[in-house]
C-alpha positions as CSV (number, residue, x, y, z in Angstrom):
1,X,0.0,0.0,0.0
2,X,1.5,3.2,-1.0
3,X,1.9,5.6,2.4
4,X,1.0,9.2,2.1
5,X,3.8,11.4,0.6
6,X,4.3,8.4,-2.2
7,X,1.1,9.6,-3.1
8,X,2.1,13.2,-4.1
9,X,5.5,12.5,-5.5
10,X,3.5,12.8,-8.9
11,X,1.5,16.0,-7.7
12,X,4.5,17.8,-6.5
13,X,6.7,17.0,-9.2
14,X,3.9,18.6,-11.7
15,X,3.2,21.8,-9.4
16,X,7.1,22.3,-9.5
17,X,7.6,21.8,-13.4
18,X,4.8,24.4,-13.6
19,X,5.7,26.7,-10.8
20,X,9.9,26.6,-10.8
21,X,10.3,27.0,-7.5
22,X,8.0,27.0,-4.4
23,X,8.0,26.6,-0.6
24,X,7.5,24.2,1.6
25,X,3.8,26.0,3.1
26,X,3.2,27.5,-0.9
27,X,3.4,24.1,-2.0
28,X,1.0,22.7,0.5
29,X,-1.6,25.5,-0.2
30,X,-1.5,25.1,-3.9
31,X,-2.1,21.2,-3.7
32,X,-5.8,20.7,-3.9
33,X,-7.8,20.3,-0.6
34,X,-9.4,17.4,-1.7
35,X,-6.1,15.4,-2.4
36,X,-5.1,16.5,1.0
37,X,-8.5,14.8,2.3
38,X,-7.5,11.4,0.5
39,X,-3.9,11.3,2.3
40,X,-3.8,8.6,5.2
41,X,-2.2,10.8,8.1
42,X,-3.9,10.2,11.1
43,X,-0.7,11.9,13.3
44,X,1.2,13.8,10.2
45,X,0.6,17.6,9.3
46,X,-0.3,17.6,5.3
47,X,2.8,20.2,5.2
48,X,5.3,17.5,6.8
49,X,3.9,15.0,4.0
50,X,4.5,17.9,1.5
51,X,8.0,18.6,2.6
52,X,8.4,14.4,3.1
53,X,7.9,13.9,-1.1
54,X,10.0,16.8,-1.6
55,X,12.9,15.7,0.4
56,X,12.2,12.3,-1.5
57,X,12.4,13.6,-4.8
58,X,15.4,15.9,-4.0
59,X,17.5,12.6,-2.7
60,X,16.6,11.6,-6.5
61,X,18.0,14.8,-7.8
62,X,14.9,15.2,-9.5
63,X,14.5,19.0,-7.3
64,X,17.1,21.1,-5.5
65,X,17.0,23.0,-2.4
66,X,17.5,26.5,-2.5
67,X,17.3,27.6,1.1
68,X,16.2,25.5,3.8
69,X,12.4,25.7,3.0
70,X,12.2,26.4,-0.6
71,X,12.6,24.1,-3.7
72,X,13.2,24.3,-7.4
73,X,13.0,21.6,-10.2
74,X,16.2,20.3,-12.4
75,X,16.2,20.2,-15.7
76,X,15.9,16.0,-15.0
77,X,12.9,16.5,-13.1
78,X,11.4,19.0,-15.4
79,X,11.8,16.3,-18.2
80,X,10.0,13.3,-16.0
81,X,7.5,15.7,-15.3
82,X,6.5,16.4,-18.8
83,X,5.9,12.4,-19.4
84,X,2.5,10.6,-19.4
85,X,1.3,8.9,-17.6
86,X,3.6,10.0,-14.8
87,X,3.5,7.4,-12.1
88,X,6.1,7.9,-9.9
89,X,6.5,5.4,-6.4
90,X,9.6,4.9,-4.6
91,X,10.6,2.0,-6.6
92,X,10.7,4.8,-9.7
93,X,13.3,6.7,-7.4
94,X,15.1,3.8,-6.9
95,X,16.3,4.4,-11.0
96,X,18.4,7.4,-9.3
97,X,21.8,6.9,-8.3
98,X,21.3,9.4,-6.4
99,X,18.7,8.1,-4.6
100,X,20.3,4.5,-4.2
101,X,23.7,6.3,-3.2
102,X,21.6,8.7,-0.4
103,X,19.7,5.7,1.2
104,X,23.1,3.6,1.4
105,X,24.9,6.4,3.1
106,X,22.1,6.3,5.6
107,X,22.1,2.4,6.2
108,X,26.0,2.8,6.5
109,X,25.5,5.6,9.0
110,X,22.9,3.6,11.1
111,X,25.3,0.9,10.9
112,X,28.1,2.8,12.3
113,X,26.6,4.4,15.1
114,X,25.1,0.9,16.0
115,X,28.7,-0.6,15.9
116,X,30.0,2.7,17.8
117,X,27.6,2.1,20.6
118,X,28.1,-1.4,21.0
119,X,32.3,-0.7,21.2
120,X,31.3,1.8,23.5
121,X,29.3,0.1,26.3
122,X,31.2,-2.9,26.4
123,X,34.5,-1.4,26.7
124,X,33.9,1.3,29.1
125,X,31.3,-1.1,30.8
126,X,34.3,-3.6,30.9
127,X,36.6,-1.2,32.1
128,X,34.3,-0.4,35.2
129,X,34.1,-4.0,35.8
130,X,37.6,-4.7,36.1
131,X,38.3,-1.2,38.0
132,X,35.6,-3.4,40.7
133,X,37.6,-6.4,40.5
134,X,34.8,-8.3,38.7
135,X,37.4,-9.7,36.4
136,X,35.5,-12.8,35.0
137,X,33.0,-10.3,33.4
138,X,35.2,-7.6,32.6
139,X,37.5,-9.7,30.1
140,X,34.3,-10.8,28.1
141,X,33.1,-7.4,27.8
142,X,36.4,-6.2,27.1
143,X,36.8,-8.8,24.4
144,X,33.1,-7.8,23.0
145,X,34.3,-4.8,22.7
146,X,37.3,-5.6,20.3
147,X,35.0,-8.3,18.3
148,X,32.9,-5.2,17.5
149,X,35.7,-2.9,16.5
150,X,37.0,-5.6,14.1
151,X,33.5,-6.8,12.8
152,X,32.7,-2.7,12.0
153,X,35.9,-2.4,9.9
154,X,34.4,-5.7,8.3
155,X,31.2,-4.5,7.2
156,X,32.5,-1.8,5.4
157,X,33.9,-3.9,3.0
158,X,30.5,-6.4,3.3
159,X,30.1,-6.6,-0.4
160,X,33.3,-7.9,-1.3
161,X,33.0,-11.2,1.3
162,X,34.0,-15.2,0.0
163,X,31.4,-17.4,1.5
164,X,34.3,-18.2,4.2
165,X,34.7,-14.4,5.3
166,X,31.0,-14.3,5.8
167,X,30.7,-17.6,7.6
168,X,33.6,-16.0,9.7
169,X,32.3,-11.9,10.3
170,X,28.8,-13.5,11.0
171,X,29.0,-17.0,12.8
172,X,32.1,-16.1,14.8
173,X,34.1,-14.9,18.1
174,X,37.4,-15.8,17.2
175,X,39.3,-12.7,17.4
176,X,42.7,-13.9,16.3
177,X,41.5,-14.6,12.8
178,X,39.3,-11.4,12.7
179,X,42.1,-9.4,12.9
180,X,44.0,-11.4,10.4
181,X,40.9,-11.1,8.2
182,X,41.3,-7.6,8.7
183,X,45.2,-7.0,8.1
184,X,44.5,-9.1,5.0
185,X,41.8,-6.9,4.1
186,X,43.7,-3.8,4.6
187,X,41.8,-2.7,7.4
188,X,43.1,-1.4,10.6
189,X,46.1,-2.0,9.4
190,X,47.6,1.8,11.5
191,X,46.9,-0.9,14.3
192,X,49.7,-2.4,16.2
193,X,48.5,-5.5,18.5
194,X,50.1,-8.9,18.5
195,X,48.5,-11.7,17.8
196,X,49.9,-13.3,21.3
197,X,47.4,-10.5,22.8
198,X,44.6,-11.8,20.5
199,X,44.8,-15.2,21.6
200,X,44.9,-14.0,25.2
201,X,42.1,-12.2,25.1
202,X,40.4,-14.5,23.0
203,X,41.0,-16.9,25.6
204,X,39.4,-15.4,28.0
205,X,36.3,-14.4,26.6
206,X,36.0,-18.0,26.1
207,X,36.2,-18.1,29.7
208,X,32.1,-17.2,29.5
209,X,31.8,-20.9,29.3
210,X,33.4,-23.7,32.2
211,X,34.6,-25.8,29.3
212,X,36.3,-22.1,27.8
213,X,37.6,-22.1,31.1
214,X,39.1,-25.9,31.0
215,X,40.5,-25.5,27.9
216,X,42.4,-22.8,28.5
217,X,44.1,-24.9,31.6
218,X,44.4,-28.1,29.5
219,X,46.2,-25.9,26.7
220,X,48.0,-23.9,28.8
221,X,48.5,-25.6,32.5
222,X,47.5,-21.8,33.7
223,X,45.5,-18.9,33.3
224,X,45.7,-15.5,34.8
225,X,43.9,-12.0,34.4
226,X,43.9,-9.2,36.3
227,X,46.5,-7.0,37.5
228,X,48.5,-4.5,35.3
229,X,46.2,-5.9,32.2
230,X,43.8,-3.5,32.0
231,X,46.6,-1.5,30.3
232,X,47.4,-3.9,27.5
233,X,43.0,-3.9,26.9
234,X,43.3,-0.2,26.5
235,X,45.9,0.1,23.9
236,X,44.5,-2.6,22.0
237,X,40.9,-1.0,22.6
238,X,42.4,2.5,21.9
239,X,44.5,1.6,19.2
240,X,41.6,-0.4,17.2
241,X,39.5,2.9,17.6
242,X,41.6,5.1,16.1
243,X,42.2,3.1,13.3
244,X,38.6,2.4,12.8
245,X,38.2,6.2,12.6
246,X,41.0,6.4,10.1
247,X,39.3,3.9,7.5
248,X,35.7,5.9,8.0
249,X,38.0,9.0,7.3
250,X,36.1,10.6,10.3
251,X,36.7,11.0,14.0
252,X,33.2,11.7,14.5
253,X,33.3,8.1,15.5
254,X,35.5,8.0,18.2
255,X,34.4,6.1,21.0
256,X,35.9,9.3,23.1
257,X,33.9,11.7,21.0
258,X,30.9,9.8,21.7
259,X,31.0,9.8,25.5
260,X,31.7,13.2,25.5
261,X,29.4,14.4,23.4
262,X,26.1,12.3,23.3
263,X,23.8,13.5,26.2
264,X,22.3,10.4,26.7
265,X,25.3,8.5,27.7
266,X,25.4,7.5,31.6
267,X,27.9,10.0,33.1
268,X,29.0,6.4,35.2
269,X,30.3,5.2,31.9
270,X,31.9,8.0,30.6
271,X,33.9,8.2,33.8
272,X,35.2,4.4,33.4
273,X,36.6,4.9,29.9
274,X,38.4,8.2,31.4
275,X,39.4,6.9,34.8
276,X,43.1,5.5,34.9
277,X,43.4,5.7,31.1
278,X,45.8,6.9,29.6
279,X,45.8,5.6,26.0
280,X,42.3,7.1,25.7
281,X,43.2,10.3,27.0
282,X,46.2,10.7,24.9
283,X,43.7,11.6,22.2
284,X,41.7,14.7,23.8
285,X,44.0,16.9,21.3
286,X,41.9,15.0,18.6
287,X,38.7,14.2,20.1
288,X,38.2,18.3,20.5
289,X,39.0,19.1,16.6
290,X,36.0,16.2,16.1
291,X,34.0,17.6,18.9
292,X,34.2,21.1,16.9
293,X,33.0,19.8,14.0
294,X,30.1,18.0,14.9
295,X,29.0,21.7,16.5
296,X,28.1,19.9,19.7
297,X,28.7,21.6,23.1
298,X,30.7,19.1,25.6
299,X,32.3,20.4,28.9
300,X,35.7,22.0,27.8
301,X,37.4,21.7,31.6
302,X,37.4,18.1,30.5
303,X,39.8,18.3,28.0
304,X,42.0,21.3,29.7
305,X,42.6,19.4,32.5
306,X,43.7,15.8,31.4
307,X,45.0,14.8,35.0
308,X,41.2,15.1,36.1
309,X,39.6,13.4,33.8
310,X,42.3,10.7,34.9
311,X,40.9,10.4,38.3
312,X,37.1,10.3,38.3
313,X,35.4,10.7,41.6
314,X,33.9,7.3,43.0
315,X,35.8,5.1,41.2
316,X,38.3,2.8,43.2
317,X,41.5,4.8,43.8
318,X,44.0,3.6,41.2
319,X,47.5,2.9,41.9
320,X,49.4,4.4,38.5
321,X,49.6,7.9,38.5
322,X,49.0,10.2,35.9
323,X,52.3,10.9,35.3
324,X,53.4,6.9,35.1
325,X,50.2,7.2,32.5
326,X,52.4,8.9,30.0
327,X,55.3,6.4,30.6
328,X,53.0,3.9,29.2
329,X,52.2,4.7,26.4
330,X,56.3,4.1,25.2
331,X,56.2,0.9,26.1
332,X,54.0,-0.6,23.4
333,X,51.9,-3.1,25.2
334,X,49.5,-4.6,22.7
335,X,51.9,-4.5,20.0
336,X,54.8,-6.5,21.5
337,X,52.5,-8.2,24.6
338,X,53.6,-11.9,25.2
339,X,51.3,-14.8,25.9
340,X,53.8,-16.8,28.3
341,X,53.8,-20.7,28.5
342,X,53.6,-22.5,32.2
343,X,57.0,-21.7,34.1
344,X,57.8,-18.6,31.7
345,X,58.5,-15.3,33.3
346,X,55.5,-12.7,32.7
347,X,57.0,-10.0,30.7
348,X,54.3,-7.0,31.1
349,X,56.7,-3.9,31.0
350,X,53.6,-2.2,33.3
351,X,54.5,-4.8,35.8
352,X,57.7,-5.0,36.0
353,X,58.0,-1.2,35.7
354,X,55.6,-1.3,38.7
355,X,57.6,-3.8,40.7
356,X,60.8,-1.8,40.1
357,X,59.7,1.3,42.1
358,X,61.2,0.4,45.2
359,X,64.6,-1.3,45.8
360,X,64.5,-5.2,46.8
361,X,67.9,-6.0,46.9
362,X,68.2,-5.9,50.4
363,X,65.0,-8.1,50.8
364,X,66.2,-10.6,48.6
365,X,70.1,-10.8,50.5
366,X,71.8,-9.3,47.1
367,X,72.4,-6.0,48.6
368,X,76.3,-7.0,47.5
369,X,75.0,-7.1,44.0
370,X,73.3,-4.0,43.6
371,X,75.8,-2.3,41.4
372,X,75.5,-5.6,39.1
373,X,71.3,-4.8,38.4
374,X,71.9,-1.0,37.9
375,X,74.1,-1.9,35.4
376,X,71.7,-4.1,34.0
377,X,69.0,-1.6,34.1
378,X,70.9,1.2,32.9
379,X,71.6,-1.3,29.9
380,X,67.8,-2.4,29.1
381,X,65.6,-0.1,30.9
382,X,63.8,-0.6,34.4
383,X,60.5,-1.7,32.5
384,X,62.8,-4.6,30.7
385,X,64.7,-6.6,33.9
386,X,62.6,-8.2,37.0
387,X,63.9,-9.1,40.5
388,X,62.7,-12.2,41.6
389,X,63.4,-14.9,43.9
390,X,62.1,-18.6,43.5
391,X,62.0,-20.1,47.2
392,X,62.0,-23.6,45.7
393,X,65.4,-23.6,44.3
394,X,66.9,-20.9,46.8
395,X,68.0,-18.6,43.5
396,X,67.8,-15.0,43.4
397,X,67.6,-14.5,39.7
398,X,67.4,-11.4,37.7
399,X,65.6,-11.4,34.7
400,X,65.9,-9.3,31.2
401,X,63.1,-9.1,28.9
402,X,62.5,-8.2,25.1
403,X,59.2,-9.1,24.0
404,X,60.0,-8.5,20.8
405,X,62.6,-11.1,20.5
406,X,62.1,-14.7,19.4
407,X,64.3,-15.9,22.8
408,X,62.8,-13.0,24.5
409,X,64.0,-13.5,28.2
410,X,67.3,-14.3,29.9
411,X,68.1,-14.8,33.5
412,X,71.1,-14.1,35.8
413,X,71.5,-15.6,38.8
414,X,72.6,-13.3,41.6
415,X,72.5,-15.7,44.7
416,X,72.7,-19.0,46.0
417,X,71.5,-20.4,48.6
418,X,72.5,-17.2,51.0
419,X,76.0,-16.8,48.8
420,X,75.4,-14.1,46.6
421,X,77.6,-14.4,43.5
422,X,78.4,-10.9,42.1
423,X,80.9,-8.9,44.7
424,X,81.7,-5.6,42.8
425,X,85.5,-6.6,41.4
426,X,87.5,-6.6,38.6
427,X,86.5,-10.0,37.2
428,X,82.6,-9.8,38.5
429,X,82.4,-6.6,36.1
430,X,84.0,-7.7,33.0
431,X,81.2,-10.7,33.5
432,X,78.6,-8.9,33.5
433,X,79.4,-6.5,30.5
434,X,79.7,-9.6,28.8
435,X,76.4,-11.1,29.9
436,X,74.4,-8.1,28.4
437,X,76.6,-8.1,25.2
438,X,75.3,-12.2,25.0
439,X,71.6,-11.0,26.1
440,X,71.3,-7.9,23.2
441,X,72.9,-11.2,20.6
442,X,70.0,-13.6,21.8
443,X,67.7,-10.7,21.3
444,X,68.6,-9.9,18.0
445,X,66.7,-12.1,16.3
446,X,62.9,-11.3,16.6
447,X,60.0,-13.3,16.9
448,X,58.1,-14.1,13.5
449,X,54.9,-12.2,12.3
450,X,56.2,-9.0,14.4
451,X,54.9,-6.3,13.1
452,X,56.7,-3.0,14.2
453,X,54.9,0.3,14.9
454,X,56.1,3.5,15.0
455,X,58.0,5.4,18.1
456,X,55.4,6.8,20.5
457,X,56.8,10.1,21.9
458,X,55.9,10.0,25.8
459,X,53.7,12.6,27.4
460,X,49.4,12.7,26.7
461,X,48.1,15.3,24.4
């Protein structure tokens, strides 16, 4: 059944062809009452299902606004005017590229604000979860959230899918061979996340499920979440985003933008993507251009005062400060992140950097050896070398990481039993220079599929 203004699509187009040009209100008056009578618009004005067809035929190209009220006719719509009979339905429209093209862009928008919703929610809805220490929840959510980033950049290149890609975009959740799908595809490729990180956090969403859970312990022997990892989520999270924006060619999309500007967002929501996150707030500088051109109004302390918006009131008092925020965001978490097997050393450079703050050499009876790990340090970087002690063997052992390597870690023993092993002499130092000359040979050789991203300068926008 044709609805009201597909009625007067004929009508109008004729009273324009004779008229040139006419208003929205002078188009209404000059259509005959009794037409008006015949139109089905039990809650519509007959001027909103005048300006409805005209807006209809002006997506066809068939009339052109002149101001925001007033139409004219194109030379194309002066010449469909002129035929008989002139029957004109939507499905006449649809002949318009025009038309086709307008009604596309609108599916594709709807799309993308469904898909920027969705990547939204469950991130920052994740991120309050974890914040809460409800971990088992949070990494599903948090995973959700990536799924979604990866399955927008998808559907923008829907029409080009093989049976397989469909099978995999539609049917499912693995997110290690989305984001392959995706490289391959040439999407997100300004991303930087390893696919160690994808399996981890694909992992762990599987966790929903007990037998998720089992196989993840039959696989690995281990799991663990929790922690420092909420760091690692937002670069990924962060990272994905900003890519995503860069293949819509349009920050407008930012997950950022949209918590700052959308009124109807909870305020609760828009403090857990803020709070304790410094990969998201890194891109205020860029969220405010977008913010500027959407002419929205959003709450410009926000963005003056980064160090703020890091530390939202009534959210659990984070231990990172804003300042180790910045450190960060050098350290390239998702990019080089390492999934370790059972009995491997936990690399996380947010950790370890973490862990390094105070000084445990006298703890751990290597007080004698303390020039030995500054010398360490000063060779690969606090974030890079772990103190530990294993009680089970009696070792003190220090530990050098590179994530990016293929042999990515290396341990030096600095006590055994209660005999430490590296008294400050002649010999002990020559040892030591040697042992990090060896460790920088073992990590020379990096880990296949490592894909390098560019320097991050540190310090937030």
């Amino acid at each position: 059944m044709a609805t009201s203004h597909e009625k007067l699509l004929g009508p109008v187009l004729r009273l324009l062809a004779a008229k040139s040009e006419l208003s929205i209100n002078d188009t209404t008056s000059l259509l005959s009452e009794s037409l008006i009578d015949l139109l089905e618009r039990p809650t519509r004005t007959a001027s909103d299902i005048v300006a409805a067809a005209l807006n209809s035929l002006g997506t066809a190209g068939l009339l052109e606004r002149t101001s925001s009220s007033v139409w004219r006719i194109t030379a194309e719509g002066k010449a469909l005017a002129e035929r008989e009979p002139l029957e004109l339905t939507f499905e006449t429209l649809k002949q318009y590229p025009t038309y086709n093209a307008y009604w596309a862009s609108i599916a594709r928008e709807n799309l993308r604000q469904k898909f920027l919703e969705l990547r939204f929610e469950h991130y920052a809805s994740g991120r309050l979860l974890f914040l809460q220490g409800s971990y088992a929840a949070a990494a599903v959510l948090l995973a959700y959230s990536i799924e979604y980033h990866l399955k927008a950049a998808l559907m923008e290149v829907e029409a080009t899918w093989t049976p397989q890609e469909r099978a995999l975009v539609r049917g499912s959740h693995n997110l290690v061979e989305l984001y392959h799908l995706c490289l391959r595809r040439g999407l997100l490729t300004d991303s930087y996340v390893s696919f160690d990180f994808m399996k981890y956090a694909h992992d762990h969403f599987e966790r929903r499920y007990p037998s998720g859970e089992r196989s993840i312990l039959s696989g690995r022997g281990y799991w663990s979440f929790g922690g420092s990892m909420l760091y690692t989520y937002d670069d990924c999270i962060v990272q994905l985003d900003r890519a995503l924006a860069n293949t819509y060619n349009s920050h407008a999309w930012r997950v950022g933008v949209h918590a700052l500007a959308d009124t109807v967002v909870s305020p609760r929501l828009v403090d857990a993507l803020f709070h304790a996150n410094g990969f998201a707030i890194e891109d205020l500088r860029a969220h405010r251009a977008a913010l500027a051109g959407l002419g929205v109004k959003f709450d410009d302390t926000l963005l003056d005062h980064p160090d703020q918006l890091y530390f939202r009131e009534g959210l659990p008092v984070h231990a990172s400060t804003y300042e180790r925020a910045t450190e960060l965001l050098v350290y390239q978490l998702a990019a080089y992140f390492r999934y370790p097997k059972q009995g491997e050393p936990d690399p996380d450079p947010a950790r370890v950097s973490a862990a390094n703050d105070r000084d445990r050499s006298a703890e751990t009876g290597v007080t004698s050896c303390r020039w030995a790990i500054d010398r360490v340090v000063k060779a690969f970087g606090k974030a890079a070398v772990e103190l530990t002690e294993n009680r089970e063997t009696r070792q003190v052992l220090l530990t050098v990481f590179d994530r990016r390597a293929k042999h990515w870690y290396r341990r030096l023993v600095l006590r055994e039993g209660n005999v430490p092993l590296l008294f400050r002499n002649e010999e002990s130092e020559a040892f030591v220079e040697q042992w990090i000359a060896d460790t920088r040979s073992s990590f020379a050789r990096l880990r296949p599929n490592l894909r390098i991203p560019p320097k991050r300068a540190p310090g937030v926008s």
